[in-house]
Every structure is written in structure tokens, then in C-alpha cells.
C-alpha positions in Angstrom: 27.8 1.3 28.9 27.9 -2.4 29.5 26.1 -3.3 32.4 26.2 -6.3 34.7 24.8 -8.1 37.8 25.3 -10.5 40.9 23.3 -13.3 40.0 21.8 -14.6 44.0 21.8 -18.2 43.0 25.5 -18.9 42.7 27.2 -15.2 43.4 28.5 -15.1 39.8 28.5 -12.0 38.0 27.3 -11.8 34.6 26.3 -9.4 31.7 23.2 -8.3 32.0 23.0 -6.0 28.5 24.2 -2.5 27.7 22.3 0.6 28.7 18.9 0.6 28.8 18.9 -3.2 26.7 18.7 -5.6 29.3 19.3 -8.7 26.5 20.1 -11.1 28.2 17.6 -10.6 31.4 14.0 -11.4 31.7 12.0 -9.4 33.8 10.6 -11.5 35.6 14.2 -12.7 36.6 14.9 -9.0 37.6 14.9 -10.3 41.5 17.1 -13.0 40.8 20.0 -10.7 40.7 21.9 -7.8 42.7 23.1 -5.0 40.9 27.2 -5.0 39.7 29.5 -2.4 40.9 28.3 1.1 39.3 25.6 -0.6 37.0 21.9 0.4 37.1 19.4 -1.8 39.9 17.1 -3.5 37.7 14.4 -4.4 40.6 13.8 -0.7 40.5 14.5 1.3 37.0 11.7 2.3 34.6 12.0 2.0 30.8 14.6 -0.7 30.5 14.2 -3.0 27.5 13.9 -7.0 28.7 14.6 -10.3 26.7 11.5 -11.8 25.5 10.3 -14.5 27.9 10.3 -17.4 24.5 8.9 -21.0 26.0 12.4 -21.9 24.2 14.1 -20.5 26.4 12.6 -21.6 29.7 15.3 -22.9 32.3 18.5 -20.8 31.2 19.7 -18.7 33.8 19.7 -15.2 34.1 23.1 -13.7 32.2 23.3 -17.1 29.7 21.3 -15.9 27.2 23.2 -15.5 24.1 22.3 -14.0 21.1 18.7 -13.1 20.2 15.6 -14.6 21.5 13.4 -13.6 18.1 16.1 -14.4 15.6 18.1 -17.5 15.5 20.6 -18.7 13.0 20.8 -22.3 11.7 24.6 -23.1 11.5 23.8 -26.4 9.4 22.2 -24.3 6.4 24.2 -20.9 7.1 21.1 -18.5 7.3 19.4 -16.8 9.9 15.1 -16.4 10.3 12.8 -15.3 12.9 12.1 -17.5 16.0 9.0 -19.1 15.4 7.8 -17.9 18.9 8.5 -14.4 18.2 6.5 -14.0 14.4 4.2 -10.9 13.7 0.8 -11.1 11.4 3.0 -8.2 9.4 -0.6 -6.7 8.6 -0.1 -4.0 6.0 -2.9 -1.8 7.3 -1.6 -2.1 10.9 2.4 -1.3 9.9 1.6 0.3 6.8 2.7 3.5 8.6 6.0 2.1 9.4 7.5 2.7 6.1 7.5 6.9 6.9 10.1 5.9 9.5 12.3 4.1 7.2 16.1 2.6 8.4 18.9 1.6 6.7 20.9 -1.6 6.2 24.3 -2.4 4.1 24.7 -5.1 0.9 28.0 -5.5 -0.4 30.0 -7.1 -2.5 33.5 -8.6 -1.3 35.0 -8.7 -4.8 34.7 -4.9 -5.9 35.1 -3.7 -2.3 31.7 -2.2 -2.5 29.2 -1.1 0.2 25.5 0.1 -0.9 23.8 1.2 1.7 20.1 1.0 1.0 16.8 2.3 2.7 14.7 -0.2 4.4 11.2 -0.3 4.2 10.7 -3.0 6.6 9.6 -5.3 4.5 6.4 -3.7 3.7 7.1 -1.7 0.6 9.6 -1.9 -2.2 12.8 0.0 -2.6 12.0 2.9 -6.1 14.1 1.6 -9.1 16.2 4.2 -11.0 19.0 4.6 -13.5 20.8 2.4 -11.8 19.4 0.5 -9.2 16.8 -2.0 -9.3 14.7 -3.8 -6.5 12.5 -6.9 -6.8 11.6 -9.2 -4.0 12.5 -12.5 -4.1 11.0 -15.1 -1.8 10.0 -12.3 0.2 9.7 -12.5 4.3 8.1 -10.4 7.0 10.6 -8.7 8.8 8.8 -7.1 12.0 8.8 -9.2 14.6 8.4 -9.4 18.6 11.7 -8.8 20.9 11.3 -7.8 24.3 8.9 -5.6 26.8 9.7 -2.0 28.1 8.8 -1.3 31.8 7.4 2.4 31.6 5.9 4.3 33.8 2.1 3.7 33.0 2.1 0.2 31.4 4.4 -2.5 30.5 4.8 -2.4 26.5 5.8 -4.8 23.9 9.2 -4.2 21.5 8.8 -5.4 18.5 11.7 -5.0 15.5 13.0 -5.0 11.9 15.3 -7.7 11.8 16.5 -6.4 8.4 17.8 -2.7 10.2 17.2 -3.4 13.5 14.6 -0.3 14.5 12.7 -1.0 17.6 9.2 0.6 18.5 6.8 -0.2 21.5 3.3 -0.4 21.7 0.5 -1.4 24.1 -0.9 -5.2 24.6 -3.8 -4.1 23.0 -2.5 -2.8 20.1 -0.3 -6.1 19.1 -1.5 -8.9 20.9 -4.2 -9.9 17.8 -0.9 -10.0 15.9 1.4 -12.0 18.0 0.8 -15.4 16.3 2.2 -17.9 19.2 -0.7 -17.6 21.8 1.7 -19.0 24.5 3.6 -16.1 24.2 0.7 -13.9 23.8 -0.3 -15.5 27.3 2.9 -14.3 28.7 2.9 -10.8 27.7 -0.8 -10.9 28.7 0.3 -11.7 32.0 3.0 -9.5 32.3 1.0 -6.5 31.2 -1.9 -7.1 33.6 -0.1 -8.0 36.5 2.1 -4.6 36.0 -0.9 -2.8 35.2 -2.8 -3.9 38.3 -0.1 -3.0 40.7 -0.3 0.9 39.3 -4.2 0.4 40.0 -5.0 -1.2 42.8 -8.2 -2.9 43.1 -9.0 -2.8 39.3 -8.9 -5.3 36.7 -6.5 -4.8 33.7 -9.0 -3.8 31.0 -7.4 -5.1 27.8 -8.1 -9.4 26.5 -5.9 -11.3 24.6 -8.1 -12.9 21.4 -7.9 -15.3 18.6 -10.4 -16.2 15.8 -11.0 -19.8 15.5 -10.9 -22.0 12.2 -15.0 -21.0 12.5 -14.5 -17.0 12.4 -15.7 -16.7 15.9 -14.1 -14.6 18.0 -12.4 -15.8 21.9 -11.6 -13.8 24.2 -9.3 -14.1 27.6 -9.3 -10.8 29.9 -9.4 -10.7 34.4 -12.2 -10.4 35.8 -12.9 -10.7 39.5 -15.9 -11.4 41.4 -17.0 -11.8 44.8 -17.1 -16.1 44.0 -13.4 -16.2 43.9 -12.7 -16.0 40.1 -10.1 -14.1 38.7 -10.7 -14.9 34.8 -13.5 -14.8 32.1 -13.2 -16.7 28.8 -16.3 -15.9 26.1 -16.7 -16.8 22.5 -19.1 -14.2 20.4 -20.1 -16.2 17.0 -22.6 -14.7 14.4 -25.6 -16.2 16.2 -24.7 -16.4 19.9 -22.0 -16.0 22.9 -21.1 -17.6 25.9 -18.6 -16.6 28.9 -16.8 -18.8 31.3 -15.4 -17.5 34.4 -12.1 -19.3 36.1 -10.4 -19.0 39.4 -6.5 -19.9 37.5 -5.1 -19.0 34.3 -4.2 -22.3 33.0 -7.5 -23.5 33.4 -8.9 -19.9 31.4 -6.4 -20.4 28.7 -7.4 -23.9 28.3 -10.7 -22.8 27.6 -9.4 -20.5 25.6 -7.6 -22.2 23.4 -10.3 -25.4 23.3 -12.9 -23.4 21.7 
């Protein structure tokens, strides 16, 4: 069921996405809008699936999204890849499970008017050859990628996807963000996790960082921390020999730090 929304800033109503898929909504932008005659009020409804807040994307208005926000097409060179802000580490050890919940895409070919229909391993093992099949990669591409956040009940959770079949899973900040390879948007889905978290907890501090290992193999670390002096943020580096932590009143400044180490 197709959904769709008043948006408060001009009164126009748009489409919002279709069921639980809120594509072409952040949710952040959930307040910016009014819910449509007999469509769901997103300000209030758990376990919706929300567009992926890409810097790229910054300034469009609720309801003119269009298409994907983690795979783009380039019309000048006819194919399509995976937004550059939405790319996965596709770690074998960390997806390796993935490929005992395999999907299914379609190849064809126009002149025989033929369809095969072929199992997809996400891009993280090959098809078996038989009698009369064969598989072989070719240039051969990661295919899990980020695209979106889930609002449930106990945490907010990042989507991520096979662009090649289109399954969706969801998983906790901590258990993707050392994978997310654009640390702006890492930042973002740190922020939207913690700040959801922390309203279902009142007077705690989200417990999970977002890290990075620097060109040195030291390890950096971003996670909230309050104190009685005002700051809300700690920043610490752990090397082989020694450590350090920073503590911040603003994010910015923290991920500054962050990324200056």
C-alpha cells in the first residue's frame, strides 16, 4: 500500500514509500510532514524502514527523493554501482553467513526469449558449475551495501542490502559501523542511534563508539560520555605503546579529533 504525506513547509502532498519502506523519507524529516488521508503517522510508528541520510543528498525535500540513495546509475556510461557514501568492507568472516540465506535474481537473453533465474550468493561465494551451467566472476564487486535505518522498539538499526537481489537485513551500530567505510555517514548513523537510544534510557549514555584504524594501525575511538564539566563526548586513540582520551562538549569538535588523529 502506497503511502503518502502532507509535507508542513508548502502543504503539498507527496509519496512518502510503500508499507513499511519509507524511501523517500528521512527520519529525521519524520516531523516535517502530516500524515495523508488513511496512510500510517510517521512521527509515531515503530519499525518503518527510512532513506539513508547520504551527505549527497542534503537539501532535497522530504518526498523528492527519487530512486535509491546507495545505488545510482550513470546515464552517460549506461550502468549502475553503489553510492560511494553507502559502501560496505564486504568482510568475508563478518557476511560469510549470509550465503545460507541465499536470494535470487534473473539473466536473460532477448534473442532466445530466455530467462535463467539464478541463486545469489551476495557476492560472497560462487554459483556450483554443472552439466550445463558455468559461473566465473569477472571483474567482481561487493554487493552488500548500506540503505536505510529501522526504528524498532529497543534501538534504532542499520539496513544494509544485496544490490544484486535486493535482500535487506538489520543489524546494531555496533555490529556494522567498523564496516561502514564513509565516516561522515558513520557519524550520522552514530548519532541517530545514540540519540534514539538515550531517549529509551534516560540519563545514560549510549554505550556503543564509532572507530577507525589509522594509516599507523592505531585504533580511535568516538563514543558519549558526560560529565559533571559539561562534556558530552570522549575521543581516545589506543596504539601498541600508549593511549590518550579527549573529552568535548560538541560533536563536530569530537569528530574532528577523531578524524585528525
Amino acid at each position: 500500500m502506497s503511502e503518502y504525506a502532507i509535507r508542513k513547509s508548502d502543504g503539498k502532498e507527496i509519496y512518502i514509500g510503500s508499507c513499511e519502506d519509507m524511501s523517500c523519507l528521512r527520519y529525521e524529516d519524520r516531523n516535517k510532514v502530516t500524515p495523508g488521508p488513511c496512510s500510517l503517522d510517521t512521527a509515531v510508528t515503530q519499525d518503518l524502514y527510512w532513506r539513508l541520510p547520504v551527505p549527497d543528498e542534503d537539501g532535497i525535500l522530504p518526498g523528492d527523493y527519487s530512486g535509491s540513495a546507495c545505488y545510482r546509475k550513470d546515464e552517460k556510461r549506461g550502468f549502475s554501482y553503489i553510492h560511494h557514501e553507502a559502501l560496505l568492507d564486504n568482510d568475508p568472516e563478518t557476511f560469510g553467513e549470509l550465503t545460507a540465506s541465499p536470494g535470487l535474481f534473473q539473466l536473460s537473453k532477448d534473442a532466445l526469449g530466455l530467462v535463467l533465474s539464478v541463486t545469489c550468493y551476495h557476492g560472497l561465494k560462487l554459483n556450483e558449475t554443472d552439466g550445463e551451467t558455468r559461473f566465473g566472476w569477472s571483474g567482481r564487486k561487493d554487493a552488500l551495501c548500506l540503505c536505510g535505518v529501522k526504528n524498532a522498539a529497543d534501538e534504532m538499526k542499520a539496513l544494509y542490502t544485496c544490490v544484486a537481489c535486493d535482500k535487506m537485513w538489520s543489524c546494531s551500530f555496533r555490529d556494522i559501523q567498523r564496516l561502514v567505510r564513509n565516516q561522515e555517514v558513520k557519524k550520522r548513523l552514530f548519532v541517530l542511534c545514540s540519540e534514539y537510544w538515550e531517549e529509551r534510557n534516560p540519563g545514560k549514555d549510549y554505550p556503543d563508539a564509532m572507530t577507525r584504524i589509522t594509516e599507523g594501525k592505531a585504533t580511535v575511538s568516538l563514543k558519549r560520555w558526560t560529565n559533571p564539566f559539561g562534556d558530552r563526548y570522549a575521543v581516545s586513540i589506543d596504539t601498541a605503546d600508549d593511549g590518550q582520551t579527549d573529552y568535548f562538549k560538541t560533536l563536530e569538535s569530537a569528530f574532528d579529533c577523531y578524524m585528525g588523529y
